[in-house]
ZAMARGU-4260 file (C-alpha; in steps of 0.2 Angstrom, whole numbers, plus 5000, padded with zeros to 4 digits):
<rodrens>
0) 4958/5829/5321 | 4960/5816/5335 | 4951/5800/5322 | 4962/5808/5308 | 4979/5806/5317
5) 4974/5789/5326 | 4968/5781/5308 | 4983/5789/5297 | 4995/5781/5311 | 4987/5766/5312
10) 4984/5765/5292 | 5002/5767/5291 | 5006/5754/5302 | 4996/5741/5295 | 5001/5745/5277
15) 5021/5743/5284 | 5017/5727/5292 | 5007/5719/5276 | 5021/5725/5261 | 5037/5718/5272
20) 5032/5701/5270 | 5028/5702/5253 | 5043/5713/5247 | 5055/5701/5256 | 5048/5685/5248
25) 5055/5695/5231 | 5070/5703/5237 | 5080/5690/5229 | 5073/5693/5212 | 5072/5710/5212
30) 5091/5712/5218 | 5089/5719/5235 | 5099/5708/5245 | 5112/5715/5258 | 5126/5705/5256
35) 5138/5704/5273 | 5153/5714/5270 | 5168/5720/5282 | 5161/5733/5291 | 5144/5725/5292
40) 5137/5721/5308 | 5126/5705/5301 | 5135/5688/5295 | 5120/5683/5284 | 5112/5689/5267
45) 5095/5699/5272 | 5082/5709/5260 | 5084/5727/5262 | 5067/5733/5257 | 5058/5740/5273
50) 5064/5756/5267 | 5053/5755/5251 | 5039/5747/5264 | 5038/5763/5276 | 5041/5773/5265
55) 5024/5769/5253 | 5014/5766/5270 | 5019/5783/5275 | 5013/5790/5256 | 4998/5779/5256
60) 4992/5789/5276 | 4996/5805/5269 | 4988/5806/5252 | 4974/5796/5261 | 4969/5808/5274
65) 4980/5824/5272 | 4972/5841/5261 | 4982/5840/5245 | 4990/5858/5247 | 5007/5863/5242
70) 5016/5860/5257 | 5010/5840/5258 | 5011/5837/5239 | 5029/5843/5237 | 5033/5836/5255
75) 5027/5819/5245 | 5034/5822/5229 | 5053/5827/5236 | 5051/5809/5247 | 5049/5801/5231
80) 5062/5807/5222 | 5073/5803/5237 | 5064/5785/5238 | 5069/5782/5219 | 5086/5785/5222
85) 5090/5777/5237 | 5081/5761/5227 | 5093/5762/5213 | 5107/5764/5223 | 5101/5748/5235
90) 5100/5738/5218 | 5117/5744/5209 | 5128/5752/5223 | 5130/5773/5218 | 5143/5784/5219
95) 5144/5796/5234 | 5140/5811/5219 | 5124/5802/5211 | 5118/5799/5227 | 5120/5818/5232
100) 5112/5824/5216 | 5099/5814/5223 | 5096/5821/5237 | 5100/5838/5233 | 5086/5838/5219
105) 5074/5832/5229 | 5079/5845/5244 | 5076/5857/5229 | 5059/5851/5225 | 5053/5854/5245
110) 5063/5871/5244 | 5057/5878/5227 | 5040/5873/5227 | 5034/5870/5245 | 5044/5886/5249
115) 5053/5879/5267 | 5067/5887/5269 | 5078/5892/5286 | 5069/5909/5288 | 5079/5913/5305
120) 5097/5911/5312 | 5098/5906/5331 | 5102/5923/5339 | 5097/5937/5326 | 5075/5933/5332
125) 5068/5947/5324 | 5083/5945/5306 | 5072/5936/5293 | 5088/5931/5280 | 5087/5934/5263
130) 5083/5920/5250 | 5101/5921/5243 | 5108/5913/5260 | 5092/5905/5265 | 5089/5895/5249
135) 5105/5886/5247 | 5109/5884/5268 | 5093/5875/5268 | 5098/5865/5253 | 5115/5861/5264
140) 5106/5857/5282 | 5093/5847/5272 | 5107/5837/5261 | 5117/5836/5277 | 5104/5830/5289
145) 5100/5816/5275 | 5118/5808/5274 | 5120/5810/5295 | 5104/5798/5297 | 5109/5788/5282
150) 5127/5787/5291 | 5119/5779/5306 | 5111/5764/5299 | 5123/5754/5304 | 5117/5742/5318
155) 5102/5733/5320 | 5085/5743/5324 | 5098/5761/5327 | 5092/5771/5311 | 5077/5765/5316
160) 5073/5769/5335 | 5084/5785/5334 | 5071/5791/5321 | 5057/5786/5330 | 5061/5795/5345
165) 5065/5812/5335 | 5048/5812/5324 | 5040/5807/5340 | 5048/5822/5348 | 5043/5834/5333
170) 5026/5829/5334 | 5022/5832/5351 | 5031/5848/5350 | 5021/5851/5334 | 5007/5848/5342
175) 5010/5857/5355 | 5012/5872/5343 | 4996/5868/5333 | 5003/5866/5318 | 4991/5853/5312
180) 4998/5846/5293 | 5014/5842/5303 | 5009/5833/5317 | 4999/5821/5304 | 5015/5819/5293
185) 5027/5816/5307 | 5011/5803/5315 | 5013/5793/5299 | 5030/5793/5297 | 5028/5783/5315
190) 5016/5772/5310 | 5025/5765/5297 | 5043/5766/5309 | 5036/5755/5319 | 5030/5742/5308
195) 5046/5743/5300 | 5054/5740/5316 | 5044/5725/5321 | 5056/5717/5311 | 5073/5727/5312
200) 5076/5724/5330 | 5091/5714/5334 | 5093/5703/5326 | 5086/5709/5311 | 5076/5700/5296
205) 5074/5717/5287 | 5085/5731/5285 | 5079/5749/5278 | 5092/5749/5265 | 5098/5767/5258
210) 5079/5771/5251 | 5075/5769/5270 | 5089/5777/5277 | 5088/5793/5265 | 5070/5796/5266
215) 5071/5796/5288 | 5083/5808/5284 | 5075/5818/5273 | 5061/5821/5280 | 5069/5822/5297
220) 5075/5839/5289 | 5060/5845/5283 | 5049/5842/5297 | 5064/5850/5309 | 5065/5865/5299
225) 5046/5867/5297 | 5045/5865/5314 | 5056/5880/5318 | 5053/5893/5307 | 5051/5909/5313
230) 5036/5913/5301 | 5027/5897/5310 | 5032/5894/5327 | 5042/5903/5341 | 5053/5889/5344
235) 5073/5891/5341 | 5080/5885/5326 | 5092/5877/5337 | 5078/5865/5345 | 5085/5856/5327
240) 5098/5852/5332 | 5093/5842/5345 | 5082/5833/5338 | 5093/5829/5326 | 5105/5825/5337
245) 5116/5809/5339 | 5117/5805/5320 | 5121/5821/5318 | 5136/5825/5330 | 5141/5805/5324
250) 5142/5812/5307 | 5151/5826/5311 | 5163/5816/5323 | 5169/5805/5309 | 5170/5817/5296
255) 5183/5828/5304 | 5190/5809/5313 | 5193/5805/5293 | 5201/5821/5288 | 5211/5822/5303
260) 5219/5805/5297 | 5221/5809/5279 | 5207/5799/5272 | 5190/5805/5261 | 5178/5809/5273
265) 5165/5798/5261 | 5173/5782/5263 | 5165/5770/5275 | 5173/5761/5289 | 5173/5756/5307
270) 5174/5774/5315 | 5157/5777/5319 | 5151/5779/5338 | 5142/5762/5337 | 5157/5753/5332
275) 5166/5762/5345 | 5154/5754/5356 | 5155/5740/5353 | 5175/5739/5354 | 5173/5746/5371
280) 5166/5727/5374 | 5146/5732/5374 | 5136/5722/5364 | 5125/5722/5349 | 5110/5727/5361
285) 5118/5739/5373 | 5128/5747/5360 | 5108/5752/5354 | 5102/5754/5370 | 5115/5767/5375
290) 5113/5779/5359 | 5096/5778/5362 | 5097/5785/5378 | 5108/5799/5374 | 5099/5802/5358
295) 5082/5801/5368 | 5092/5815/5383 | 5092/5827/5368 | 5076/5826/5363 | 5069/5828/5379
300) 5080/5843/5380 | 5073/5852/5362 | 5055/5849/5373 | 5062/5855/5391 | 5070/5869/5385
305) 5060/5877/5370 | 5058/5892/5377 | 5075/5896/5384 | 5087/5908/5377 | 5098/5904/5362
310) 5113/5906/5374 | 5106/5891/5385 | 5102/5882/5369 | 5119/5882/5364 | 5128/5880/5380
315) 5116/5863/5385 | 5121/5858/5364 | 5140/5860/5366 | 5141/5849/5383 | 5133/5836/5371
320) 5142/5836/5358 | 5158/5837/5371 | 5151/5821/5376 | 5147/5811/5362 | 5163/5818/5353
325) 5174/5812/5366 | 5172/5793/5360 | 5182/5799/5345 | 5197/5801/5355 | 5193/5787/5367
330) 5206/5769/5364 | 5195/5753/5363 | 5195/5745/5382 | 5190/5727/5376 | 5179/5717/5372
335) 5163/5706/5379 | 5178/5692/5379 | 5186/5701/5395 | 5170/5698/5405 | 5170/5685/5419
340) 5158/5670/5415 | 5152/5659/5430 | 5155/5640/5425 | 5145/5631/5438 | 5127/5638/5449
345) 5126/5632/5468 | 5112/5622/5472 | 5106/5634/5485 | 5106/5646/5466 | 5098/5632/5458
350) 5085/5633/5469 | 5080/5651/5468 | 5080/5649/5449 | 5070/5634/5451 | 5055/5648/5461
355) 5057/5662/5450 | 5054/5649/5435 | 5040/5645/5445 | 5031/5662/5450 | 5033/5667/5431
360) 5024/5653/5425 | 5012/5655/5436 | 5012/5673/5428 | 5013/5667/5411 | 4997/5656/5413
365) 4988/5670/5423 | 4992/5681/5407 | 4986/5667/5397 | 4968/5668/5404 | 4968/5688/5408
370) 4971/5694/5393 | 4955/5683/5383 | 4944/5691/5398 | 4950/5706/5393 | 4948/5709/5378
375) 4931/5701/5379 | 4924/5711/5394 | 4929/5726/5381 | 4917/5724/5372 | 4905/5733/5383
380) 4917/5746/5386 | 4910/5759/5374 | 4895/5766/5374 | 4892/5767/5356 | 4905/5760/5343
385) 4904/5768/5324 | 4900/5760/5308 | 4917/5762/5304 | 4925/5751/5316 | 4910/5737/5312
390) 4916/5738/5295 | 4934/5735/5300 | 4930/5721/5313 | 4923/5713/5298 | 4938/5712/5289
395) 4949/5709/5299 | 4937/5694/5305 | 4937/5688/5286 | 4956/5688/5285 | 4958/5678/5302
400) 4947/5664/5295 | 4955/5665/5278 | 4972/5663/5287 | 4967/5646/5295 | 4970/5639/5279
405) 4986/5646/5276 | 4994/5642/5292 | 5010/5653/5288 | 4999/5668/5285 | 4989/5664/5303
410) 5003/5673/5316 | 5002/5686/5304 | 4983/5688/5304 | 4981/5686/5322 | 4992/5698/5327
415) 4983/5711/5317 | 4966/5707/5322 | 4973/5708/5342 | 4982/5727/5336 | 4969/5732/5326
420) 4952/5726/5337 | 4960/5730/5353 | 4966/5748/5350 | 4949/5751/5342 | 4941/5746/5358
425) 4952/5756/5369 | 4950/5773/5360 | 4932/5770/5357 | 4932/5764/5375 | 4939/5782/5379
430) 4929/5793/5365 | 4910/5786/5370 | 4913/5781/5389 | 4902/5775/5401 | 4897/5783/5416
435) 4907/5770/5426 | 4923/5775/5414 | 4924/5793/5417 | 4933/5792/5433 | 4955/5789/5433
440) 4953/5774/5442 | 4941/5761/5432 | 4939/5744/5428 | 4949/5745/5414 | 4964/5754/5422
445) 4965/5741/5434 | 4966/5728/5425 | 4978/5736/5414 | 4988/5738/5427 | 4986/5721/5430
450) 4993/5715/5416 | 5008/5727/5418 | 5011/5716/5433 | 5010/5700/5426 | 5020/5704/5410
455) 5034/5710/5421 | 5035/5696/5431 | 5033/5683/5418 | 5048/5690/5406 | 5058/5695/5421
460) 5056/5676/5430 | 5050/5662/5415 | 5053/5673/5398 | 5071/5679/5400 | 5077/5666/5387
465) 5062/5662/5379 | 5059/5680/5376 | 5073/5692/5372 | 5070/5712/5376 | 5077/5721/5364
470) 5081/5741/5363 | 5067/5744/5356 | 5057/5733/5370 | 5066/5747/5381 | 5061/5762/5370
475) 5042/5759/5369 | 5043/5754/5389 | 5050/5772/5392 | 5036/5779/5379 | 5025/5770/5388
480) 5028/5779/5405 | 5033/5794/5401 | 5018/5798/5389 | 5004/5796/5404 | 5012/5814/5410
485) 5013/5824/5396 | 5003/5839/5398 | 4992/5844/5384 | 4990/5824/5377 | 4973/5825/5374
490) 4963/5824/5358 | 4944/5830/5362 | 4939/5819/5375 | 4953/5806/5373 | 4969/5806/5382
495) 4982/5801/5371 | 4996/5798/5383 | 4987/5787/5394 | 4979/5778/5380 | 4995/5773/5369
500) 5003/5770/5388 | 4988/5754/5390 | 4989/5748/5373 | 5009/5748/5375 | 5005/5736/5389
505) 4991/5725/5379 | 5004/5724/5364 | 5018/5717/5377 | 5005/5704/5383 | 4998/5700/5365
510) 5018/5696/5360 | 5024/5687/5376 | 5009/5675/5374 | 5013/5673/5355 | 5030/5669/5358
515) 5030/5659/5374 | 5016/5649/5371 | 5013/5637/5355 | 4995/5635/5358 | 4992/5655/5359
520) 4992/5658/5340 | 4976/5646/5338 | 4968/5651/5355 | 4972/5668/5354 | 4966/5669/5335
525) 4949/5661/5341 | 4948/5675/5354 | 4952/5689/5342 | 4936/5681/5330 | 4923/5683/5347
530) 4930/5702/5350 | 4928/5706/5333 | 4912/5699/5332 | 4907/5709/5346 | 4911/5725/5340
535) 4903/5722/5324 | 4889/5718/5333 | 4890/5734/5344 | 4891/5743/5329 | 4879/5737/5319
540) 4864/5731/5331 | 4869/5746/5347
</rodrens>
């Protein structure tokens, strides 16, 4: 289960990251161009087609590597149906009642012949409810759950990174639950997240567009209620509402916000909590940042407290929504114009500058010569390496050499063959150690560790202009520590945690070089080319 769930994320991944390109070089043909409007957030055309890009990378993992049962074809054929619509409306603009017929047919499709359904209510345990209320209430959340996530696309990378974090939080739980067909679907639907998101952080080149939005929100529902029904887990069906969490309580914030002022509550405008955020002077960054950490403090709270009492459940839920709710009735406090700019710099500052520009370049070029070693030294890390991998060394090889003669296509390449290669090394590293790789403290955790240090230091001293954190810079850092300490993260022999935690860390290294440091793409390509030709080498010759 462990190479299934590795290869459908990664598979997903890799397919996200090769389709943007492609689908953005025609977005202007095909009509899926987001033109700036009043209550956008961007001031620039940009194509709208990551949506359409996750979305197949996540059909292409499951019908790949998933059994073809009922639950997993209706799962697929209900996101397709929800995929199609949101595509039509991205080209043509739908009305709020297309757009629900939609939605509502392809939440009948999972229901009808999948047979999900909300088979419990939170405090009547041992009540199974009738398929007269069941059927249609889980037509409603599902619908419901679809337009809230939809709802919050409305900055940069939000939609996005809330949704990561809530599949990433139902497949650990389902894991945690053994339910094996919805741990792979949710792992796929990350994969090809975080591809996506590669590109959507601020500012954006791609946005997910309503096919994007929809299907997240779609199959946010599905996975949530599959995950808490009674007749598969014990878990509360009110753990859903935490992980659907802040697009939720947004939705239903400015819904009632609408009605209470006399408008439709399906007419856009400015009253959503990230707008409100950003009038109360925040900018586009930390108005992400901010929702993320909320969105991520109920998550955690849908894993902490799975096994309390509904009552506990409820109470924890309301001072959320209390919380979140309040910035409804909050008055804007200004904006990043009211904040105090420092015109001139001392020279006794200057001079600090001046040394912790200096200690981070001496970072940057320590990086510049670790991470080679590295990846090199790696090589042996394994005791044995599959066919498999040889195979897709290989490839991945072919296409780095190929790219030399497209130099547009080369950062591209690169960067694949460093993902790709390096991540293969580490799990295989993990999977088939050596003797000397058995203990917590080993050659390769120490110079993880490492590179932690030198990453830090050069974006906190040398890269702070050069390379720009983002939220989601932020989200895969806290991942990246909290993951090490989750108990039950193993897969066989692997541990899961730990290893995403070191390849979080590699990936940091891998973009800093790349971004800070015109050379790296060539150097960096040329390094990728010997580590590949390594692991072929272990995999065919051992």
């Amino acid at each position: 289960m462990g190479s299934l769930l590795f290869f459908s994320f990664m598979g997903s991944l890799i397919v996200c990251m090769a389709l943007i390109p492609t689908l953005a070089a025609s977005a202007g043909r095909l009509q899926f161009i987001d033109v700036p409007r009043e209550r956008h957030a961007h001031r620039e055309p940009i194509a709208k087609v990551g949506g359409i890009a996750f979305a197949i990378a996540t059909f292409a993992a499951v019908l790949v590597l998933a059994p073809k049962d009922r639950l997993i074809v209706s799962s697929l054929l209900g996101g397709a149906v929800i995929l199609l619509f949101g595509i039509w409306d991205d080209r043509v603009g739908l009305s709020y009642r297309v757009k629900f017929a939609g939605q509502i047919l392809a939440a009948v499709i999972v229901v009808g012949f999948a047979g999900i359904r909300l088979s419990s209510l939170p405090f009547l345990d041992d009540v199974l409810i009738p398929a007269w209320i069941s059927v249609p209430l889980t037509l409603m959340v599902i619908v419901c759950v679809t337009n809230a996530v939809n709802l919050s696309d409305g900055l940069d990378g939000l939609a996005g990174g809330l949704s990561l974090i809530s599949f990433a939080g139902m497949a650990y739980l389902a894991y945690q639950a053994n339910e094996p067909l919805l741990v792979l679907l949710t792992v796929s639907v990350l994969g090809g997240l975080l591809g996506f998101l590669r590109f959507n952080t601020h500012p954006a080149r791609i946005f997910m567009g309503d096919a994007g939005s929809q299907f997240l929100g779609h199959y946010l529902a599905v996975a949530a209620i599959l995950l808490t029904d009674a007749t598969r887990t014990a878990y509360s069906p009110l753990l859903a509402l935490f992980i659907w969490g802040v697009p939720l309580l947004d939705t239903i914030g400015v819904m009632v916000y609408r009605y209470a002022q006399g408008r439709s509550p399906f007419i856009g405008d400015r009253s959503h909590i990230h707008y409100r955020l950003l009038a109360f002077g925040l900018t586009h960054g930390q108005a992400v940042t901010v929702i993320y950490v909320g969105h991520a403090m109920m998550v955690g709270c849908a894993y902490l407290l799975r096994w309390q009492t509904d009552i506990v459940l409820a109470v924890v839920y309301l001072l959320f929504a209390v919380v979140l709710l309040s910035l409804f009735v909050c008055a804007p406090r200004g904006t990043n114009s009211d904040r105090p700019r420092l015109d001139s710099v001392s020279p006794l500052a200057e001079r600090r500058l001046s040394r912790r520009w200096e200690i981070g370049e001496v970072s940057l070029t320590l990086l510049y010569v670790t991470v080679p070693l590295y990846l090199i030294g790696s090589i042996a890390a394994p005791r044995e390496i599959p066919v498999d991998a040889g195979i897709i060394a290989g490839a991945l090889a072919l296409a780095v050499l190929l790219s030399f003669f497209l130099p547009s296509a080369t950062p591209w390449a690169v960067r694949a063959a460093l993902y790709i290669g390096s991540t293969c090394l580490m799990y295989y590293g993990d999977l088939f150690p050596r003797d000397i790789m058995i203990q917590v403290v080993t050659p390769v955790n120490l110079c993880i560790a490492v590179l932690a240090i030198l990453v830090v230091l050069a974006i906190r001293l040398a890269g702070e202009e050069r390379f720009q954190t983002t939220p989601l810079d932020y989200l895969i850092i806290l991942l990246a520590g909290i993951m090490p300490f989750l108990p039950g993260m193993a897969v066989g022999e692997v541990a899961m945690g730990l290893l995403a935690a070191k390849l979080i860390v590699l990936f940091f290294a891998f973009e800093l070089l790349l971004d800070m440091r015109s050379s790296a793409v060539t150097r960096l390509g040329m390094v990728a080319l010997v580590m590949l030709a390594g692991v072929m080498l272990r995999a065919w010759w051992p």
